[in-house]
LOGUTI-142196 format. One record per residue (C-alpha): x negated, y negated, z negated; residue in three letters. Coordinates in Angstrom, 3 decimals. Example, Ala and Ser with C-alpha at 12.3 -4.5 7.8 and 13.67 -1.06 7.14 Angstrom:
2
+----------+----------+----------+-----+
:        X :        Y :        Z : res :
+----------+----------+----------+-----+
:  -12.300 :    4.500 :   -7.800 : ALA :
:  -13.670 :    1.060 :   -7.140 : SER :
+----------+----------+----------+-----+
! end
This chain:
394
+----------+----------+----------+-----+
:        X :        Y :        Z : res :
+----------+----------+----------+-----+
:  -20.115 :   69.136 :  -57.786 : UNK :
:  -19.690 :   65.062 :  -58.063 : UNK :
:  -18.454 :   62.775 :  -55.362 : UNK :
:  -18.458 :   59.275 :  -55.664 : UNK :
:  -16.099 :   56.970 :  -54.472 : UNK :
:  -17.408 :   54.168 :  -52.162 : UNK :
:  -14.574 :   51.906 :  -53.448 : UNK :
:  -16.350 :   51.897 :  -56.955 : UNK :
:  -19.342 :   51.908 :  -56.804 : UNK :
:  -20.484 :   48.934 :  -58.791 : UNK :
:  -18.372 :   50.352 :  -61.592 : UNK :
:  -19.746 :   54.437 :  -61.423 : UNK :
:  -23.515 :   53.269 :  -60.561 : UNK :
:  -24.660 :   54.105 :  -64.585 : UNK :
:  -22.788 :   56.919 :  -64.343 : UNK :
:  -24.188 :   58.510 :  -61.362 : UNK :
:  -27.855 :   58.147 :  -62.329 : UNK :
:  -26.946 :   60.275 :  -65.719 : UNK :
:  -25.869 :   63.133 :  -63.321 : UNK :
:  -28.485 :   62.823 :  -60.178 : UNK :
:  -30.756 :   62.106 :  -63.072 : UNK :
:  -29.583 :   65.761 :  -64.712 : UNK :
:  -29.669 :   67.549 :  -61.390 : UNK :
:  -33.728 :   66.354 :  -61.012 : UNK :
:  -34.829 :   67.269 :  -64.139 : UNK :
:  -33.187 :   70.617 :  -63.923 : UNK :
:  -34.968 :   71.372 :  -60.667 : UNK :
:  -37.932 :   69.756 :  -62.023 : UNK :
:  -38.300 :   72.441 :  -65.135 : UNK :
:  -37.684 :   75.208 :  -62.506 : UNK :
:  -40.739 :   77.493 :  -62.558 : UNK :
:  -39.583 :   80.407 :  -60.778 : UNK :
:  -42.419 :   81.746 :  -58.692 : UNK :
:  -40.498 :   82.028 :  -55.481 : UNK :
:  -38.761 :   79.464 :  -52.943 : UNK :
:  -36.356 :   79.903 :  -50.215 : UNK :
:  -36.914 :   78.102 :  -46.929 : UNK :
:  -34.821 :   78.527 :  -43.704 : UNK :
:  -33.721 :   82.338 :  -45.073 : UNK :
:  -37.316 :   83.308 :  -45.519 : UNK :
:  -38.579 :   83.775 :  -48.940 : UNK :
:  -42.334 :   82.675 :  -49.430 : UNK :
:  -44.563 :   83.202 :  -52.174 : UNK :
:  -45.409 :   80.364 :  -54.412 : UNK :
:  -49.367 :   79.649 :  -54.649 : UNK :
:  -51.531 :   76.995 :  -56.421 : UNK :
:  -48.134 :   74.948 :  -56.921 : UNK :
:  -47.100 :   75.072 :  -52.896 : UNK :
:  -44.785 :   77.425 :  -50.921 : UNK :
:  -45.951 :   77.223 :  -47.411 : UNK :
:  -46.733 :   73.134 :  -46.708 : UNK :
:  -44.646 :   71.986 :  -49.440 : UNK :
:  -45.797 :   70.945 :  -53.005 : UNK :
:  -43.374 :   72.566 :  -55.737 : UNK :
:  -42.945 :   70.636 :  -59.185 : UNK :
:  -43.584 :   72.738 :  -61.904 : UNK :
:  -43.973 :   70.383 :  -64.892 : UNK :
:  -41.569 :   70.527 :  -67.808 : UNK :
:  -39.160 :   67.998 :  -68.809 : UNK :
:  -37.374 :   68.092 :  -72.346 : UNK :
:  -35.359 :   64.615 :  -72.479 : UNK :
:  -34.436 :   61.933 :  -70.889 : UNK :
:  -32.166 :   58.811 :  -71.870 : UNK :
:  -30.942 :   56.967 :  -68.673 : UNK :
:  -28.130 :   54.960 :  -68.564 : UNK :
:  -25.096 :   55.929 :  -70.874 : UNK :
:  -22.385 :   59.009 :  -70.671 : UNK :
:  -19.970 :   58.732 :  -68.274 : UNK :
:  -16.231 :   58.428 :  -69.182 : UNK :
:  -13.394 :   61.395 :  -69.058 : UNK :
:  -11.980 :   58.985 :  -66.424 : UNK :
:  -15.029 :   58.542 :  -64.069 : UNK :
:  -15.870 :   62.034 :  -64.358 : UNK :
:  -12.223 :   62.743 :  -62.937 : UNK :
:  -12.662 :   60.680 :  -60.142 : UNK :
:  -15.850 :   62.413 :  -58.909 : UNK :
:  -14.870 :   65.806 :  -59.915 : UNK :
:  -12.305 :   67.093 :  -57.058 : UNK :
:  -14.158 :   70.461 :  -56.341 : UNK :
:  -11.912 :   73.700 :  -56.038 : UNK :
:  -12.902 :   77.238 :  -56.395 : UNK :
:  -11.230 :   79.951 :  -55.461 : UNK :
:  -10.062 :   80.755 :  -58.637 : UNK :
:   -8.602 :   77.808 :  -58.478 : UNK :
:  -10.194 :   75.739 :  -60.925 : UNK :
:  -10.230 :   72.111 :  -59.896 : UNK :
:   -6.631 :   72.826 :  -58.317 : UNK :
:   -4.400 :   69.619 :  -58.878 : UNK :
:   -1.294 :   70.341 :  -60.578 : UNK :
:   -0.233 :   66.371 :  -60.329 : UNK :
:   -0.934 :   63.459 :  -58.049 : UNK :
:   -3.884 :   61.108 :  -58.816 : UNK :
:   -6.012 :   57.997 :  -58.306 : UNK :
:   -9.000 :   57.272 :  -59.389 : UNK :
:   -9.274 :   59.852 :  -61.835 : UNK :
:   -5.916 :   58.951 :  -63.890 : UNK :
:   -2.446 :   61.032 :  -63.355 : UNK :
:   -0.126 :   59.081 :  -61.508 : UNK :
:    3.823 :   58.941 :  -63.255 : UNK :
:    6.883 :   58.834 :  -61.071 : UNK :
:    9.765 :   56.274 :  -61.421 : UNK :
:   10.156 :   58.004 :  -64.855 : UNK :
:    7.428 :   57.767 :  -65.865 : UNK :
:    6.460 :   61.414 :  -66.227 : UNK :
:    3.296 :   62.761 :  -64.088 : UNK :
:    4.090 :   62.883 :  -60.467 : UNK :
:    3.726 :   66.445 :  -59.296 : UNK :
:    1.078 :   67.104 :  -56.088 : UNK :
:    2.815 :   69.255 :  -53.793 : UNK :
:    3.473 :   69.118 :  -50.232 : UNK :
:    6.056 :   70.836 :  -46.966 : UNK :
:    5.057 :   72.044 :  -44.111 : UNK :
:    6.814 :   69.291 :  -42.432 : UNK :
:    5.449 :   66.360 :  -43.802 : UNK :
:    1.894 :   68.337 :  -43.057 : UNK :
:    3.179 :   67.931 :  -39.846 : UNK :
:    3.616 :   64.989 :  -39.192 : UNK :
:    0.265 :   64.005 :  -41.378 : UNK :
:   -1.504 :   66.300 :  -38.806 : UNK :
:   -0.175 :   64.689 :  -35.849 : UNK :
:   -1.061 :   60.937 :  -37.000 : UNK :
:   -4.701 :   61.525 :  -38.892 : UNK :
:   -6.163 :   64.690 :  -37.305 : UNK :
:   -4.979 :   65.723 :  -34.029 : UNK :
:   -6.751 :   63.075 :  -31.997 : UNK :
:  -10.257 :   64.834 :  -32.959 : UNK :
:   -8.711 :   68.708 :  -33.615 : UNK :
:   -6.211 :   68.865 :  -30.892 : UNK :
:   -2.612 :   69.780 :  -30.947 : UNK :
:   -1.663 :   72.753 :  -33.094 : UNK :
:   -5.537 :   72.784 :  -34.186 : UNK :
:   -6.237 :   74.158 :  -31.059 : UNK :
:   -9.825 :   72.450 :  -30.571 : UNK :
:  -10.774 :   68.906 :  -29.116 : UNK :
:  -13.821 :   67.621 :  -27.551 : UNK :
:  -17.186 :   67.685 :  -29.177 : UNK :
:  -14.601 :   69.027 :  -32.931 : UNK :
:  -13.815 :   72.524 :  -34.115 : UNK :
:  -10.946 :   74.733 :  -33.605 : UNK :
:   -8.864 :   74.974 :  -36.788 : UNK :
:   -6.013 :   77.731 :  -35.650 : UNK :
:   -5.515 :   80.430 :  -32.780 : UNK :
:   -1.873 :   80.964 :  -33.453 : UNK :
:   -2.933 :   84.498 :  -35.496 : UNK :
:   -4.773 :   85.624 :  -38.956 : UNK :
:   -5.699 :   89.100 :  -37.222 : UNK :
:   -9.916 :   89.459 :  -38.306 : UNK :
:  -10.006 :   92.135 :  -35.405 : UNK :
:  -11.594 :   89.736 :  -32.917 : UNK :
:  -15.035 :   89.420 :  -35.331 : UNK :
:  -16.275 :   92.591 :  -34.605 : UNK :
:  -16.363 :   91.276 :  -31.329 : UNK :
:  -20.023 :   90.354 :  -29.664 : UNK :
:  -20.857 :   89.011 :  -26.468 : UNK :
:  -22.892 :   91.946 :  -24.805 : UNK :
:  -26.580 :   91.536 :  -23.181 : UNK :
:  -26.382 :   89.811 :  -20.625 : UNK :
:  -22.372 :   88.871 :  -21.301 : UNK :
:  -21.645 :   87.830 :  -17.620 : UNK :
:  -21.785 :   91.947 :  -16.437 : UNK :
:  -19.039 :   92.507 :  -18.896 : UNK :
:  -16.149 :   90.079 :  -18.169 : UNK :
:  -13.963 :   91.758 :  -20.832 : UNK :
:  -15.904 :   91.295 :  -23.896 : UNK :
:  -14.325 :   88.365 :  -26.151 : UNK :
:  -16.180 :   86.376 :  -28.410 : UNK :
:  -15.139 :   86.459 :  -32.075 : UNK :
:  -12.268 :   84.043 :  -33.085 : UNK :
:  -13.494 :   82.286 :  -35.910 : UNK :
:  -10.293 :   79.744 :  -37.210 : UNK :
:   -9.174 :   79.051 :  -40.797 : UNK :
:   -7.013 :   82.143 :  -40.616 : UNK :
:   -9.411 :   84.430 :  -39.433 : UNK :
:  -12.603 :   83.625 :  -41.136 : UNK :
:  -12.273 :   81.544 :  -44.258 : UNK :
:  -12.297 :   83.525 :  -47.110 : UNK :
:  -10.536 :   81.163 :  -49.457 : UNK :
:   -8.120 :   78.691 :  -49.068 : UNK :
:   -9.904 :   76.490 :  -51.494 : UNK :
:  -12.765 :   75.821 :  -49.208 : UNK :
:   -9.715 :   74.103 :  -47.202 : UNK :
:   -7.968 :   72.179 :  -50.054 : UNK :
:  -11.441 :   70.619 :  -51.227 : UNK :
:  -13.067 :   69.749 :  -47.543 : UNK :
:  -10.040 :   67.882 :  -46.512 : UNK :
:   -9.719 :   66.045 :  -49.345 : UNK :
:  -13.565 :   65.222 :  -49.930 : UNK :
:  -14.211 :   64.347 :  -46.053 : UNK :
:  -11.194 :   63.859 :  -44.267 : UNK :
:   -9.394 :   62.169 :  -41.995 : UNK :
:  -12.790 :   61.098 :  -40.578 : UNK :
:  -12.486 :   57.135 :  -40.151 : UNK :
:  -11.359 :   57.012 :  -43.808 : UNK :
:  -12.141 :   60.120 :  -46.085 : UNK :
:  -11.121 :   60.590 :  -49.704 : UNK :
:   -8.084 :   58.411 :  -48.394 : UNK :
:   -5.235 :   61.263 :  -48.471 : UNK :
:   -3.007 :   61.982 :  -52.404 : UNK :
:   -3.182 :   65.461 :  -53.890 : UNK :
:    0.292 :   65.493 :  -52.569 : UNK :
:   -0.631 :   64.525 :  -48.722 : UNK :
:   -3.509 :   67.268 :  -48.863 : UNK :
:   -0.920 :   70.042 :  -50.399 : UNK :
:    0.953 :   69.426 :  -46.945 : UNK :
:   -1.895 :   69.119 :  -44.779 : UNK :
:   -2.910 :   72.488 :  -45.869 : UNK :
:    0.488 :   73.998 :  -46.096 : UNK :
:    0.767 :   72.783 :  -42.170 : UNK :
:   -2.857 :   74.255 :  -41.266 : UNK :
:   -1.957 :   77.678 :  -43.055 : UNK :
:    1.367 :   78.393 :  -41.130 : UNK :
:   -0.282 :   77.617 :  -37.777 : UNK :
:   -2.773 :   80.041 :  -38.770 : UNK :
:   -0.196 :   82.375 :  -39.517 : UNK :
:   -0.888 :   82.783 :  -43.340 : UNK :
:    1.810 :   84.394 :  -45.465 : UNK :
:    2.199 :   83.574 :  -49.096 : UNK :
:    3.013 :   86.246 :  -51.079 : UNK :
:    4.383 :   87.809 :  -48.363 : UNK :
:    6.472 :   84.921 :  -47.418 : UNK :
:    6.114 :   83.331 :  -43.827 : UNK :
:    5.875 :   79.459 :  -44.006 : UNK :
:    8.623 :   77.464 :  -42.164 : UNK :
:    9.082 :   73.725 :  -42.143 : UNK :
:   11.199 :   74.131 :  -45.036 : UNK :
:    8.200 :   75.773 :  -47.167 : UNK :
:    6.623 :   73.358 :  -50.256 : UNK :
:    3.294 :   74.349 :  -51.349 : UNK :
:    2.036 :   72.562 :  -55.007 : UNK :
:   -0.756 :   74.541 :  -57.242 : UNK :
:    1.342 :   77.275 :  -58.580 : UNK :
:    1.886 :   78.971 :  -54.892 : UNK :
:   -1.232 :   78.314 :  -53.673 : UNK :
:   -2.853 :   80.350 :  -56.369 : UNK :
:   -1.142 :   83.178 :  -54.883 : UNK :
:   -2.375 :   82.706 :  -51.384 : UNK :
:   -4.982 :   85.883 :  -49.982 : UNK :
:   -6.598 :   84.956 :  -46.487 : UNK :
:   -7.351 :   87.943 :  -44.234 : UNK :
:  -11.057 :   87.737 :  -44.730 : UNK :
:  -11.486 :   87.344 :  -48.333 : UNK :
:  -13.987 :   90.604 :  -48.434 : UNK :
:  -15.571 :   89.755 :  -44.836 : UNK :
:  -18.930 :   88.534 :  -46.498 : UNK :
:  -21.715 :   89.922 :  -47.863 : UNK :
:  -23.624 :   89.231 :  -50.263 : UNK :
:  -21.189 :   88.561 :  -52.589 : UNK :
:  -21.681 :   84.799 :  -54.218 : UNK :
:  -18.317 :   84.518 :  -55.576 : UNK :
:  -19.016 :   85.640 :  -58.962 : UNK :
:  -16.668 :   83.537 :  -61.419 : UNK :
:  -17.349 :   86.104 :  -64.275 : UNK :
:  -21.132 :   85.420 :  -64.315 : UNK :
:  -22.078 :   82.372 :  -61.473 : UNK :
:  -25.591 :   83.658 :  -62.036 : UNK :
:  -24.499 :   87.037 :  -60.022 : UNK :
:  -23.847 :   85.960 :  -57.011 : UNK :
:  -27.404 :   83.612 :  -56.773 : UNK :
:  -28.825 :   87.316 :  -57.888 : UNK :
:  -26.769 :   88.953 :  -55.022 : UNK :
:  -28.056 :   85.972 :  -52.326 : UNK :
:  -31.932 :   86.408 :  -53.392 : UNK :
:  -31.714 :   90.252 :  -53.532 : UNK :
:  -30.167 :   89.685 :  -49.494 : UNK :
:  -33.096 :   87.218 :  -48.674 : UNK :
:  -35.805 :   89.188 :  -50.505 : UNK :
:  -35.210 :   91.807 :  -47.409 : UNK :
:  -35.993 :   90.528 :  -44.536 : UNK :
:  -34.368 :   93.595 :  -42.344 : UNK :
:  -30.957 :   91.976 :  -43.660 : UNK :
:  -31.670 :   88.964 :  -41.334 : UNK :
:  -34.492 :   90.334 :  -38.799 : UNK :
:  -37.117 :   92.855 :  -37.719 : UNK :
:  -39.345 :   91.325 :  -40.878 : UNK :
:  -41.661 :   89.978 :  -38.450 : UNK :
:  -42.668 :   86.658 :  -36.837 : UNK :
:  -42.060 :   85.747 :  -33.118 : UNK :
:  -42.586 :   82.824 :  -31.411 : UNK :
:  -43.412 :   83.338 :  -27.896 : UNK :
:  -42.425 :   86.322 :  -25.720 : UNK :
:  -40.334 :   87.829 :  -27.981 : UNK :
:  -37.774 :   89.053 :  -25.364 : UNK :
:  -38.953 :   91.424 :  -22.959 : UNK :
:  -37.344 :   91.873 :  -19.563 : UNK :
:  -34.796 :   90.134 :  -18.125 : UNK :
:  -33.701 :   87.388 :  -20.688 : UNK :
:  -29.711 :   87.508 :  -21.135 : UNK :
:  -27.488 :   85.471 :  -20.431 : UNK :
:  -24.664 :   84.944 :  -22.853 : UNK :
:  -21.144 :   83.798 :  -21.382 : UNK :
:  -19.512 :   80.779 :  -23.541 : UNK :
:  -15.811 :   81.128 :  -23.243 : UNK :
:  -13.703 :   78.489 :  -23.687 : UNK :
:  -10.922 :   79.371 :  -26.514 : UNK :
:   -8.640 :   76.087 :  -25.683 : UNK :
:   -7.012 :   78.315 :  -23.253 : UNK :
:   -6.741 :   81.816 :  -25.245 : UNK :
:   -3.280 :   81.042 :  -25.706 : UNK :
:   -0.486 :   83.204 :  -24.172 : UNK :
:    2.374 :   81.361 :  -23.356 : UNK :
:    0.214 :   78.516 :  -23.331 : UNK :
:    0.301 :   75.994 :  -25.875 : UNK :
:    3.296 :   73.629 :  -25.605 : UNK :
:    2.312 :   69.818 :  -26.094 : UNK :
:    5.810 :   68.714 :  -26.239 : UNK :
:    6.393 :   67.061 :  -30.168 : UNK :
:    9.892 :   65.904 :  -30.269 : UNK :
:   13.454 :   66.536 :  -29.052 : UNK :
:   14.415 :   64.104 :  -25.820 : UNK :
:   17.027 :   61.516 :  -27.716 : UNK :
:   19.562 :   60.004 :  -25.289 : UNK :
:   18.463 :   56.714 :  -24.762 : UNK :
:   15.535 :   57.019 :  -26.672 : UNK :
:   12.512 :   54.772 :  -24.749 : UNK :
:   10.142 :   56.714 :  -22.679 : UNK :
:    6.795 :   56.938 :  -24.244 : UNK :
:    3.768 :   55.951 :  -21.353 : UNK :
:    1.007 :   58.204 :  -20.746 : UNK :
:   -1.268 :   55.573 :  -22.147 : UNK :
:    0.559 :   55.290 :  -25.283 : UNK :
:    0.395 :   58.933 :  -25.576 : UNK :
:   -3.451 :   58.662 :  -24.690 : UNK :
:   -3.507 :   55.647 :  -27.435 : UNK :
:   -2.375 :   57.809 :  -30.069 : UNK :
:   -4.324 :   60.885 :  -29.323 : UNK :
:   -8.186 :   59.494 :  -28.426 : UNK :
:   -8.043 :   55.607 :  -30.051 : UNK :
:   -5.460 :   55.040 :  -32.856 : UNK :
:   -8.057 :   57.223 :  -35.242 : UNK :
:  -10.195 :   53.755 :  -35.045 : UNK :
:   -7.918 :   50.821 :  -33.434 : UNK :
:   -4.953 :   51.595 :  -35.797 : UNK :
:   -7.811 :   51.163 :  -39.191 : UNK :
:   -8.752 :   48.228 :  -40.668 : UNK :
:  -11.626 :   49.657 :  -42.508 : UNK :
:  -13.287 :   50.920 :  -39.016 : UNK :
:  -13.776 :   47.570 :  -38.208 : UNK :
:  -12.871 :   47.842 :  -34.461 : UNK :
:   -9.869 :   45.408 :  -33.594 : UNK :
:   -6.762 :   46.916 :  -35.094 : UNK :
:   -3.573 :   47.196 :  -32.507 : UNK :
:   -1.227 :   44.866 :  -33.501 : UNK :
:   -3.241 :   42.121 :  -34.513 : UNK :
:   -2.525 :   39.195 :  -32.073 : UNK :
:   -5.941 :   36.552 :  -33.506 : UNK :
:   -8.300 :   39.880 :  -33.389 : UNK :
:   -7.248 :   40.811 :  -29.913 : UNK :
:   -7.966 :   37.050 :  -28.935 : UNK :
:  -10.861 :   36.880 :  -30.182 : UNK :
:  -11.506 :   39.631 :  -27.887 : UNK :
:  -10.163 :   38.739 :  -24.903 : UNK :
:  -12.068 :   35.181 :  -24.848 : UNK :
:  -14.440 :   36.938 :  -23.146 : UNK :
:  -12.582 :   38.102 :  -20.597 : UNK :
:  -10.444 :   41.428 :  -19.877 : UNK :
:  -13.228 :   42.535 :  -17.281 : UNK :
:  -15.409 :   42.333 :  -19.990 : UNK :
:  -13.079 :   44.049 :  -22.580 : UNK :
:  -12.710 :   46.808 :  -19.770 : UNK :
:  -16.905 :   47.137 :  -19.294 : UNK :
:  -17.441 :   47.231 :  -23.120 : UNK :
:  -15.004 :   50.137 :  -23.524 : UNK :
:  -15.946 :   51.733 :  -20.474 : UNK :
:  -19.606 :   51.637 :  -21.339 : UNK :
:  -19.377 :   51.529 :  -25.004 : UNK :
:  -20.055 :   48.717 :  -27.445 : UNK :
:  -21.412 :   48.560 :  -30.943 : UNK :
:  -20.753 :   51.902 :  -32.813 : UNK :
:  -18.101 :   52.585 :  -30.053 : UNK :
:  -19.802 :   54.824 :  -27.354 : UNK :
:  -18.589 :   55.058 :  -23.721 : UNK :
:  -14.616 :   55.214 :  -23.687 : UNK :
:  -14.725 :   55.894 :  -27.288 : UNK :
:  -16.587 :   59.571 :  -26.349 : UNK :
:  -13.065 :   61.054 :  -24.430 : UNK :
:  -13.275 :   62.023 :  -20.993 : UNK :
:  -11.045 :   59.656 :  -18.918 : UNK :
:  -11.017 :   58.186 :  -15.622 : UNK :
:  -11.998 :   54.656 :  -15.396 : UNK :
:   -8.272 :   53.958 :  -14.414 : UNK :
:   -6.544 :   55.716 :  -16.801 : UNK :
:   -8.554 :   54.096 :  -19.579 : UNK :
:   -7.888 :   50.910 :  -18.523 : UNK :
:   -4.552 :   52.077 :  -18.739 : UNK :
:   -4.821 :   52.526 :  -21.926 : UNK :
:   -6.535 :   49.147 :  -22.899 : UNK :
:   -3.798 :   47.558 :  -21.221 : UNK :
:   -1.496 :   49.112 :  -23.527 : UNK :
:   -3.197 :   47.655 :  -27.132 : UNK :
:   -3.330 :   44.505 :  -25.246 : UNK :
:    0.276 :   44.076 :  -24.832 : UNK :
:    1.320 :   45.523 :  -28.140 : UNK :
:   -1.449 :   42.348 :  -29.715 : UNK :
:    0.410 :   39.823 :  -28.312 : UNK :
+----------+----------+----------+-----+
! end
């Protein structure tokens, strides 16, 4: 797969059309007599599958635009597999090796530590502390690897049966490969500026996400101390590596595993009863299914306390606290384009209007802001909390 960087795109344009240009023209020469649509397989008839047209003509050449360079290509290609092909062994930017003070290549690895602190600055004010969930984003750890919990199913109707736990499905107990983790976070994340973090950054990231997920490396627990680069992570085995069926990871022959995923499709008790329902399909009392919220699943509960209390150290407010963990993701960013904190002329330029009016636009939202920047806050304490990037502008 290709990615390209926003930052160049005047300089990859050519490039680009090459590939999308090579990815059309191989779907355009397809002729296979079947389609998949929403996990149903239909038959293909007088050129259509169901109400869509399928392109059947044959395309031998094309010439557009001119071949890419080994440098532009290394930009866009960042995809890992769980071989680990597409691993970094060394740090880089856009697509050339970076060299130390040396001037040898800089190696890409990352501590647990420094993952922390990462975490706590660029993804905890959508993910929560420890991973544990935050509003409206997903849970990334439960404190444990154990698969047990997806057997689990929430029985029919759920509420009669207080017991039953829905399965826990976290990096350490449902990703089969660690790859899928590597690649994501360095593709998409942090959210207000993806494809921002090193190889080196994302090697701690990950390192930080696996030990509060409980993963061992080769049998070795992960403390603070632990540095992960390419060669340990090709050792790593998560806990539901053989959890899913059909089998598409098929480095040997790729071709397998789309095999294995059209033999799965091709019968349709895999995925159903094999036949249609839209209305009435339950009879009798319709269930009710019991959502449970796993924020709380924790036992002792999970601490929110970062630091160690320094003598004399200044006491943090509330609404800095709140600053860092719902608004620094945007207001600490100058590619957001939201006023950064700090920043005495933006901030003025803001407050001409007004703080009553700075308080109603946050409160009710304003431009791609929405309403108190989507957290769920009293009106008091988010003024609170306004007040705050006010006085550190001045």
């Amino acid at each position: 797969m290709f990615t390209l960087e926003n930052i160049t795109l005047k300089k990859t344009l050519v490039s680009l059309s090459i590939i999308a240009t090579s990815l059309l023209t191989t779907a355009c020469a397809s002729n296979n007599s079947r389609s998949v649509d929403g996990a149903v397989k239909y038959e293909v008839k007088d050129g259509k599958y169901t109400s869509y047209h399928v392109n059947t003509q044959k395309v031998e050449k094309y010439n557009h635009g001119r071949t890419p360079t080994k440098t532009e290509i290394a930009a866009w290609n960042i995809d890992v597999m769980p071989d680990g092909t597409g691993l970094p062994e060394f740090d880089t930017k856009n697509g050339k090796i970076v060299l130390d003070e040396d001037g040898n290549p800089k190696k890409a690895e990352g501590s647990v530590e420094w993952g922390n602190e990462l975490y706590d600055s660029q993804c905890a004010m959508c993910h929560g502390e420890f991973g544990t969930g935050g509003k409206g984003y997903p849970t990334l750890s439960a404190g444990t690897s154990s698969t047990d919990s997806l057997k689990n199913q929430l029985l029919n109707p759920a509420d009669k049966n207080p017991g039953v736990e829905p399965p826990v499905k976290t990096i350490g107990t449902y990703w089969p490969y660690a790859s899928t983790l590597f690649w994501y976070i360095q593709d998409a994340m942090p959210f207000p500026h993806p494809k921002s973090l090193s190889n080196s950054e994302t090697y701690a990231l990950v390192a930080y996400l696996l030990m509060e997920n409980g993963i061992e490396i080769d049998g070795e627990e992960l403390d603070e101390e632990y540095v992960l680069d390419r060669e340990n992570f090709l050792k790593i085995k998560m806990p539901n590596k053989d959890g899913f069926y059909p089998n598409v990871d098929t480095p040997e022959d790729p071709k397998k595993g789309v095999e294995n995923m059209k033999a799965f499709l091709s019968d349709s008790k895999n995925y159903g009863a094999g036949t249609r329902c839209m209305t009435d399909c339950i009879k009798g009392e319709v269930p009710v299914l019991r959502i449970k919220n796993e924020l709380n699943d924790f036992e002792p509960p999970a601490s929110t306390e970062r630091s160690w209390k320094v003598a004399g150290a200044k006491e943090v407010t509330q609404a800095e606290k709140d600053y860092q963990t719902y608004c620094a993701a945007c207001h600490a960013n100058d590619a957001i384009g939201a006023p950064v904190v700090g920043n005495k002329d933006a901030w003025e330029a803001v407050l001409a209007k007004g703080k009553d009016a700075v308080y109603a636009n946050g409160i009710n939202g304003i431009n791609a802001m929405p309403p108190k920047g989507g957290v769920d806050l009293s009106d008091a304490d988010f003024k609170k909390i306004v007040d705050f990037m006010i006085n550190s502008s001045k």
